[in-house]
Structure formats: structure tokens, C-alpha cells
C-alpha positions in Angstrom: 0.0 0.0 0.0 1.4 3.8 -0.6 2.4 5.9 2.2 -0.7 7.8 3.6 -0.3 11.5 2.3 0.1 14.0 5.4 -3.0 16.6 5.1 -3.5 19.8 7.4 -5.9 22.7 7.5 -6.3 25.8 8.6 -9.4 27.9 9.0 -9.8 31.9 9.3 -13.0 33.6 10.3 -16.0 32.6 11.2 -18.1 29.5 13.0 -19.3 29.1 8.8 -16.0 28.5 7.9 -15.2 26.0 10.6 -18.0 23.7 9.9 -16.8 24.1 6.3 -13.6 23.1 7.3 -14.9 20.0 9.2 -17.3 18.7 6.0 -14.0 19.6 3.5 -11.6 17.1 5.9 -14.2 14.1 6.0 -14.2 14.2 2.2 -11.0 13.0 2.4 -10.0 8.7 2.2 -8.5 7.9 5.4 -6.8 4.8 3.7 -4.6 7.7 1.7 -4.8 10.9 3.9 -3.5 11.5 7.5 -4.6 14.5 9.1 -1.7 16.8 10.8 -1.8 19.8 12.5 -1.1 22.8 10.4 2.1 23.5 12.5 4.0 20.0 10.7 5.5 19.3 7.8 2.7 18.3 5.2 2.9 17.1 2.2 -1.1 19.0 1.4 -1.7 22.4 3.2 -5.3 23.2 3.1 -6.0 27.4 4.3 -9.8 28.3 4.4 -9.4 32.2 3.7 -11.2 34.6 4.9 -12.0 38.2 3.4 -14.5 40.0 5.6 -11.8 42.5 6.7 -8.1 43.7 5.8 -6.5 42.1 8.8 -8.3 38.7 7.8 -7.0 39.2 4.1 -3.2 39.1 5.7 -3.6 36.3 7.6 -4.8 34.5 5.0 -2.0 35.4 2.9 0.3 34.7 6.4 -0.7 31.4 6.5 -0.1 30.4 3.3 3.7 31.4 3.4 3.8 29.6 6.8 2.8 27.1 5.0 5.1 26.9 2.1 7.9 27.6 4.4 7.3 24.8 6.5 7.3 22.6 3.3 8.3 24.1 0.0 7.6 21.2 -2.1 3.7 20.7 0.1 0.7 21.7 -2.5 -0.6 24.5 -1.0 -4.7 25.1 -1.3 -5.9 28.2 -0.5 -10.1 28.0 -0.7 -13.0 30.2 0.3 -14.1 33.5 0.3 -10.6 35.4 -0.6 -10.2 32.8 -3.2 -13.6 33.7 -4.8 -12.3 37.6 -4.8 -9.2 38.2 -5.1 -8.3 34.4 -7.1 -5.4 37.1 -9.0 -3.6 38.1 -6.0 -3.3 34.7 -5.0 -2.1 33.7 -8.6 0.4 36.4 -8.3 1.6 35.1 -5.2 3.0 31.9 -6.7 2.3 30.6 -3.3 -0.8 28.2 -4.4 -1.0 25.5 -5.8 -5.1 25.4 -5.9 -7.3 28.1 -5.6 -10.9 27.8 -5.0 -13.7 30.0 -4.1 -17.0 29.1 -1.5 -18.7 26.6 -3.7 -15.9 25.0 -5.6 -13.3 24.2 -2.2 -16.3 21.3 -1.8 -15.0 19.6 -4.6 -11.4 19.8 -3.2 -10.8 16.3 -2.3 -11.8 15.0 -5.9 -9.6 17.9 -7.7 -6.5 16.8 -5.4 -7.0 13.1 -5.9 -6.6 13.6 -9.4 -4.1 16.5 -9.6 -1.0 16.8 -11.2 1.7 17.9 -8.9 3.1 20.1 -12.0 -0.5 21.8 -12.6 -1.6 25.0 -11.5 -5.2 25.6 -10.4 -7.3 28.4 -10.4 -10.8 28.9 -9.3 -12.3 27.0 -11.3 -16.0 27.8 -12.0 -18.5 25.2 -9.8 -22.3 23.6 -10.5 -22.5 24.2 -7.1 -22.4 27.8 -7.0 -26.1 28.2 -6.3 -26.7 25.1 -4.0 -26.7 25.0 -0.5 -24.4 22.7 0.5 -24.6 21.6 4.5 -21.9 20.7 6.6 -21.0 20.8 10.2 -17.4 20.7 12.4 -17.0 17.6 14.0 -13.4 18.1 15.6 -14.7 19.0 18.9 -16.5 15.7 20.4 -18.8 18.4 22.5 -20.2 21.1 20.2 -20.9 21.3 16.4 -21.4 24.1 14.4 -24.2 23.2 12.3 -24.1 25.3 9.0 -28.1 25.5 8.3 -27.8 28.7 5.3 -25.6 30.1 3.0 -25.2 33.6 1.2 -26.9 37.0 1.8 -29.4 39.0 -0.2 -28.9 42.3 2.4 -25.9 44.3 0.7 -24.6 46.5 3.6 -23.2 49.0 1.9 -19.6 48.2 3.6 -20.2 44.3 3.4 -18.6 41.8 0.8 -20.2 38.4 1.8 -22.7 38.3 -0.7 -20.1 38.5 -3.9 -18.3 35.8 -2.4 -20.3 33.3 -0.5 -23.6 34.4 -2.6 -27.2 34.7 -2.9 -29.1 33.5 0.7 -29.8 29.9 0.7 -30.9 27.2 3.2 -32.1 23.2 2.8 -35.4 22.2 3.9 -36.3 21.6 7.6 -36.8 17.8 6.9 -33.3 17.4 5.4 -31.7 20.1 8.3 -33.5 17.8 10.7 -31.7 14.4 8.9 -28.5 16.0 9.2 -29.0 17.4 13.1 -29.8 13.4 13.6 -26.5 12.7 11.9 -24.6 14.7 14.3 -26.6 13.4 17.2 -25.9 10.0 16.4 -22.0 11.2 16.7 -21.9 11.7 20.8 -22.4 15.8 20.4 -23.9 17.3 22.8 -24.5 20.6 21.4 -25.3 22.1 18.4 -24.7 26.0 17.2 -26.7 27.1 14.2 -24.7 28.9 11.9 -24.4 30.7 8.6 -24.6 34.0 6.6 -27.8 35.4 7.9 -29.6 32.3 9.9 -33.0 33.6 10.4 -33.0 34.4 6.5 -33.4 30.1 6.9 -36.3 28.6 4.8 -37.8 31.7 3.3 -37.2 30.8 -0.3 -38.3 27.3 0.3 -41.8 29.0 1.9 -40.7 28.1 5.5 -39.7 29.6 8.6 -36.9 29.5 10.6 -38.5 29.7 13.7 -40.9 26.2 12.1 -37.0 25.0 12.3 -35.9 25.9 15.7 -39.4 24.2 17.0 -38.3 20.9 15.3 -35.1 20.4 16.4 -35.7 21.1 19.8 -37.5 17.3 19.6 -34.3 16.2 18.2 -33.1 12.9 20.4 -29.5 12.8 21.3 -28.9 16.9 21.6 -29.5 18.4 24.7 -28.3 22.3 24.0 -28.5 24.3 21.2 -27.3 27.6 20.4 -28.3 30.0 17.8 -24.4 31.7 16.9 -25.9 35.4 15.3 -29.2 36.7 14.4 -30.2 40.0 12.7 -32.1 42.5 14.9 -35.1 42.6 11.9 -35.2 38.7 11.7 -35.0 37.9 15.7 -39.1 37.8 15.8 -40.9 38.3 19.2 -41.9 34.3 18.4 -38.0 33.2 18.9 -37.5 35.3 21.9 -40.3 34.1 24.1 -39.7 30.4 22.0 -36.1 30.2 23.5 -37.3 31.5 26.6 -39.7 28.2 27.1 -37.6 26.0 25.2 -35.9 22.2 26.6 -33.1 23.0 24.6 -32.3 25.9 23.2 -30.1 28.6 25.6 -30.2 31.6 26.8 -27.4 33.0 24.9 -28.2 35.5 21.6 -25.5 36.8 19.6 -26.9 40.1 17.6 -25.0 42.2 14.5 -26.2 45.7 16.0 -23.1 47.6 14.1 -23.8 50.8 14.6 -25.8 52.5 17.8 -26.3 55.5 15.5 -29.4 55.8 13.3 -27.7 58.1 10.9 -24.4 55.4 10.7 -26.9 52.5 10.5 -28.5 53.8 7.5 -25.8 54.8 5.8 -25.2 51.1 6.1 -28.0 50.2 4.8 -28.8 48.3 7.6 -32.6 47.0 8.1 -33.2 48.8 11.6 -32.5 51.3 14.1 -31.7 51.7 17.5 -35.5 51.9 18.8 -36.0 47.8 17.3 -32.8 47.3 18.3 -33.2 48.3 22.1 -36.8 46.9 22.1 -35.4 43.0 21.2 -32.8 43.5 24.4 -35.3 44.6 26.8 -37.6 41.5 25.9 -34.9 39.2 26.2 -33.8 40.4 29.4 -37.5 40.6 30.3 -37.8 36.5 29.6 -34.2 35.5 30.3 -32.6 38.0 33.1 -29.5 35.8 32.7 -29.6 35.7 28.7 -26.0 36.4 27.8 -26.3 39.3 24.7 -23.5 40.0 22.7 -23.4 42.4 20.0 -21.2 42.9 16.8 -20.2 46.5 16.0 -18.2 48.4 13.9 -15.9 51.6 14.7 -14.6 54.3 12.1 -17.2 54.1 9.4 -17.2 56.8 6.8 -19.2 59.7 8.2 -18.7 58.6 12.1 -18.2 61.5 13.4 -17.2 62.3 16.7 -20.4 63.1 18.3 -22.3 59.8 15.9 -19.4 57.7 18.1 -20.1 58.9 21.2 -23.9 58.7 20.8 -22.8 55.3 20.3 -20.7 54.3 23.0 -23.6 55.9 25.6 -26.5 53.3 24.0 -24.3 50.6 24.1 -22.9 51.5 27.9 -26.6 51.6 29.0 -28.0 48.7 27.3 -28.0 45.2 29.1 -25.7 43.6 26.9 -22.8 41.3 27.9 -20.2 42.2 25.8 -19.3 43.5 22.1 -17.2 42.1 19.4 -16.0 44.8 17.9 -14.0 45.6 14.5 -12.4 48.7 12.8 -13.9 49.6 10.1 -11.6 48.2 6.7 -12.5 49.2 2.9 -13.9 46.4 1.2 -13.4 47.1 -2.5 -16.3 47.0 -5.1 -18.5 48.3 -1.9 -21.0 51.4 -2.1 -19.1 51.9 1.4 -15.5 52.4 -0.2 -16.7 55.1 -1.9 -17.9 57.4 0.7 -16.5 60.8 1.8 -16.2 62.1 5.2 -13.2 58.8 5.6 -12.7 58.5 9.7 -8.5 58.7 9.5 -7.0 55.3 10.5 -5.7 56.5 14.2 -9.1 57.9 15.1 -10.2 54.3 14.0 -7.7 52.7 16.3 -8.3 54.8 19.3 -12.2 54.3 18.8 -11.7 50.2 18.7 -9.6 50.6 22.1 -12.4 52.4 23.7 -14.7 50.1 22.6 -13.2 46.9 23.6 -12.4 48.5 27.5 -16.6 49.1 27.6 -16.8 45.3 26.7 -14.4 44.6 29.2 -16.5 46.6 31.8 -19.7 44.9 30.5 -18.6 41.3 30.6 -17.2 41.9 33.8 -20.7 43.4 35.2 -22.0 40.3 33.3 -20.2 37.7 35.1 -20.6 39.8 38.6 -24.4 39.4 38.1 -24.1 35.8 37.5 -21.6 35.0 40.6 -23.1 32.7 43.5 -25.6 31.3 40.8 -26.0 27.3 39.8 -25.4 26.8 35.8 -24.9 24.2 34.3 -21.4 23.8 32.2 -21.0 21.5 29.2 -17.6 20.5 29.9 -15.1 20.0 26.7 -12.1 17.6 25.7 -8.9 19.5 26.1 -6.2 19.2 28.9 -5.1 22.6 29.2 -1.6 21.7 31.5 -4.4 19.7 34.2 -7.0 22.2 33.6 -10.2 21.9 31.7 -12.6 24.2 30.5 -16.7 24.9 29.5 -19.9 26.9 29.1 -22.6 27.4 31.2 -26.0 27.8 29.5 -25.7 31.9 29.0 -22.1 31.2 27.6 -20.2 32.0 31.3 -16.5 30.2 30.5 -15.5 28.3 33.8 -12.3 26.1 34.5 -11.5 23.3 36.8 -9.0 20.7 37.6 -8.8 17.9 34.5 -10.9 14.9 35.0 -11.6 12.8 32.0 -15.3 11.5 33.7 -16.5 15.2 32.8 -15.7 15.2 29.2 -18.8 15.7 27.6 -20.8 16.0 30.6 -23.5 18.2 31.6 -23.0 19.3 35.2 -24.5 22.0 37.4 -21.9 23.8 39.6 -22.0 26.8 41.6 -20.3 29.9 39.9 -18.1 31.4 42.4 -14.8 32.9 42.6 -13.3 34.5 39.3 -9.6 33.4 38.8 -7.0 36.8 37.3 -7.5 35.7 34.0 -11.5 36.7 34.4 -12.5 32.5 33.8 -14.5 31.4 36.9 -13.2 28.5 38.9 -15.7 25.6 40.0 
């Protein structure tokens, strides 16, 4: 028999891209393919790029000269959504071997079975491009992330997603349902629903997302389920007080608010204001006083100007939220955005991120303080961290304790009570 061929991967971005990731790496025979980690010598480097900023542009390109300088004779894949954009760049590089964009990286396994070591590859167009195709991470024998939609019809004026991942698209609940069971059957404990724009799920197939949530919260075998990001206009009343009576699903949202300025936001084109926005917060809160809310926001757009960022950083330090991710605004190309006057310069972007990110600080820690002296119950994951081992209570509190192998896996109610220096509770 031939030596197995050493394959690794690498994924930048988002939960999408991880379960992508996942579905890519099973495709693969395991009578001719090893897995590695990324950091060895390989003799197949697979990088799942990422494009949704500048920084995440760089490490894409980063990881692909890591890659080649760890092996320079290793065919080097670079696949995903800075593929499907910027496939020239990569071409240029004369890093890559393979290039492919969102749809055709499924076929990766097939195209490198059959490749010639002394051909070049590049982005080659794919009968998938208008499919939905699921697929869901399997690495982690406690959580999934279940990719149940693809693409984006919304266009945010700063926002490239939908020229490279596409038009939105989702399965059918029957056939998101099969595949939930398929994961179930694995061990996993818990699933989080991903994808572009999740509660855009069913709508072309004249169904509704919140038709899905009901149905897999029947599903045997999974007994949490988190929904990873939800747009303010598509989290309904109906899901709110749903997840607040639900067996399964947690009391954890994750919500793209962006902007806390109603001027900002519509120059986003964004599909609601601050009012809707603050309304879904205090009905969550009103159902699930623990709910942990975290927002997504951007600093530095075009036209932020000193008084729209402050109006901003007083709504989001008054609003019971739990903490923010938050990004510096970067100029997508071929986006209504990158064309704007009134361009925030990049040190007042900088300075505005900083400030942001201490507020989440201060939140989270107000969050976790609320929270302390309370019984949760923490899904407890795989890794031996040097004898330590960590997991998530139901409204997405991180604890840590001493590594015991019983509670991989396991679902057990503690007592949240003293918070260790690096912020992680200790139970």
C-alpha cells in the first residue's frame, strides 16, 4: 500500500468556515490521507481564507507562506471567500497551488485526488455555485457548528459576503433535521446554528426559521442548542419568548447591531435602528434575566463622526448587553461603502476600537458579577489545558477546573463562584 499523504488545515474567520472546514476534511479517504496539524511538515496544506476585513485578508496570505515555508515542495490550497475575490492576488503570489472559491473548495478532495503535482489551479467555475451545500465541524466531540444557510441577499453597503459566499440559501427543515440526527448520532452534545444570515433560513423554500428551531428542539440525542448570530429585523418576538420556554435551546443571543447611530446605520444600509434594536434587548432580558447578549459592532465608518461615536458608546454603555465584538472599520473594494466621503482617519479608528473593547471589558465583567453565586450548568469540553479543563454554562459564562476525564462531555450544574485573574470562573 502507498504511504498515507500528510494533510493539514487551517481555517480563518468565522463559525461558517469551521464547519466548512470539518465537512471539507471528511471528504477525504483515510486509507490515503493523515490529518496533521497545520504547525508539521505536510505534504497537502489546506488554508480556508477569509475576506471580511483587511486584517483577515493578511492572515490568509500569512498562513499560506507559513505554509510553504514549512514545506516548500507541500501543494498549497488556498479555498474560500478570498479565493472567490481576489483568485489574481493569490495567482500572483506563486504561493498556491489550488485556488478555490465558496462553492468549488467542496470539490477539493476529488480535484487533489486527481491533480498533477506540476498543474496549477485556479478557481475554477463550480455547478455548485447556487446550491446550498450543509456541513458541520466535528473536531470537537462536545459542540458542532451546524451550517443550516448560506449567502446574503442584504448588501450592507460596507459588506462583501454576498459577492463571495452568494445569494441567501438554506435546505429544507426535513433534510436540516436528517443531518442534526447525523450529528446526534456522533456523541455531540450541542449544536450552534450557523451561517450568513440564519433567520434568513427557509424563506425561499416558503418556510420559517422559527418552524426550524421548534423541530429540532424534539431532536433525540442533543441536549443544547445555540443560535451563533441573528439579525435584529429577523429575531421575531416568536423566537424570543420560544427560546425563553424551550428544553433546549439557551439563553445566549449573539446580535449584529453595528452601529448604535441611526444616521451610521442607514448609511449602512442596515434594516433597523436603535428603537428595534433596544426593544429585542429589553424582551430578552424581560424572559431571560440571565440571557448572555452579545453584539457585533463596527468603529470608524465613513461619516462617524465624533459626536455619531459617542452617541454610540452611551447606547451601548446603558444597554443590558454582555459584551461586544468589535471591528475597525476596513474598505472592502467593489463596496458602495469604499466610496464614501467624510473617511474616519485610521488613528481615530484605532483609538475608537480601544475604547470600545475596554466598555466590553467593563460589561462582561458586570455580566459575570451578576451571575456570581448562581447554579449553571457547564458542558464540559475535551482539552487538557496543563491539568486544567474548561466549558460553558447555558448563558455562555467560561468556567475552568482541575482535569478529569469523567466530565468530558458531561453536563453538570456547579455553583459559579470565585473568578480566577484571567476573568474565567473556577468551579
Amino acid at each position: 500500500m502507498d504511504e498515507k499523504k500528510k494533510i493539514a488545515f487551517y481555517t480563518l474567520g468565522c463559525k461558517l468556515n469551521f464547519s466548512e472546514t470539518s465537512q471539507i476534511s471528511r471528504q477525504f479517504d483515510v486509507n490515503k490521507f493523515e490529518i496533521v496539524d497545520f504547525k508539521e511538515k505536510a505534504d497537502i496544506y489546506v488554508i480556508n481564507t477569509c475576506v471580511v476585513t483587511e486584517k483577515a485578508e493578511k492572515k490568509s496570505r500569512s498562513a499560506i507562506r507559513q505554509a510553504k515555508k514549512r514545506n516548500p515542495d507541500a501543494i498549497i490550497a488556498a479555498v474560500g471567500c478570498y479565493s472567490e475575490l481576489k483568485p489574481e492576488v493569490l495567482s500572483s503570489d506563486k504561493e498556491t497551488d489550488v485556488i478555490l472559491g465558496t462553492s468549488g473548495k467542496f470539490a477539493l478532495a476529488e480535484i487533489l485526488d486527481n491533480l498533477n503535482n506540476n498543474i496549477f489551479l485556479s478557481n475554477i467555475e463550480s455547478n455548485l455555485k447556487d446550491k446550498f451545500i450543509s456541513s458541520y465541524s466535528s473536531g470537537d466531540r462536545t459542540r458542532s457548528f451546524f451550517k443550516i444557510q448560506d449567502g446574503c441577499d442584504y448588501f450592507c453597503s460596507y459588506c462583501t459576503v454576498p459577492f463571495a459566499r452568494g445569494r441567501s440559501r438554506s435546505d429544507t427543515i426535513e433534510n436540516t433535521l436528517e443531518k442534526a440526527r447525523e450529528i446526534a448520532s456522533g456523541g455531540i452534545k450541542e449544536l450552534i446554528l450557523t451561517g450568513v444570515n440564519v433567520g434568513d433560513f427557509g424563506r425561499k423554500n416558503g418556510e420559517k426559521f422559527i418552524d426550524l428551531l421548534k423541530k429540532l428542539d424534539n431532536i433525540e440525542g442533543i441536549e443544547r442548542i445555540r443560535i451563533s448570530s441573528i439579525e435584529p429585523d429577523l429575531l421575531t418576538n416568536d423566537i424570543i419568548e420560544f427560546v425563553a420556554s424551550s428544553k433546549k435551546f439557551l439563553p445566549h443571543f449573539h446580535i449584529p447591531l453595528q452601529s448604535a447611530s441611526d444616521k451610521i446605520l442607514l448609511s449602512m444600509k442596515r434594516k433597523y435602528d436603535t428603537a428595534l434594536f433596544l426593544e429585542k434587548i429589553k424582551l430578552i432580558k424581560k424572559y431571560m434575566p440571565d440571557c448572555c447578549i452579545a453584539i457585533d459592532l463596527i468603529v470608524g465608518f465613513p461619516g462617524e463622526t465624533d459626536e455619531y461615536f459617542e452617541d454610540s458608546y452611551k447606547f451601548i454603555e446603558d444597554s443590558d448587553i454582555s459584551y461586544l465584538h468589535v471591528f475597525t472599520y476596513s474598505e472592502r473594494k467593489n463596496t458602495v461603502a469604499a466610496t464614501m466621503n467624510e473617511v474616519v482617519p485610521h488613528i481615530e479608528r484605532t483609538a475608537r476600537s480601544k475604547k470600545m473593547l475596554a466598555l466590553s471589558e467593563k460589561k462582561k465583567n458586570t455580566f459575570y458579577a451578576e451571575n456570581s453565586g448562581k447554579e449553571k450548568y457547564v458542558l464540559f469540553e475535551s482539552d487538557n489545558d496543563k491539568g486544567i479543563m474548561y466549558g460553558f454554562t447555558e448563558n455562555y459564562i467560561k468556567v475552568k477546573t482541575a482535569f478529569d476525564p469523567s466530565l468530558i462531555n458531561q453536563i453538570k450544574n456547579v455553583k459559579l463562584g470565585k473568578i480566577a485573574n484571567d476573568g474565567i470562573f473556577i468551579v
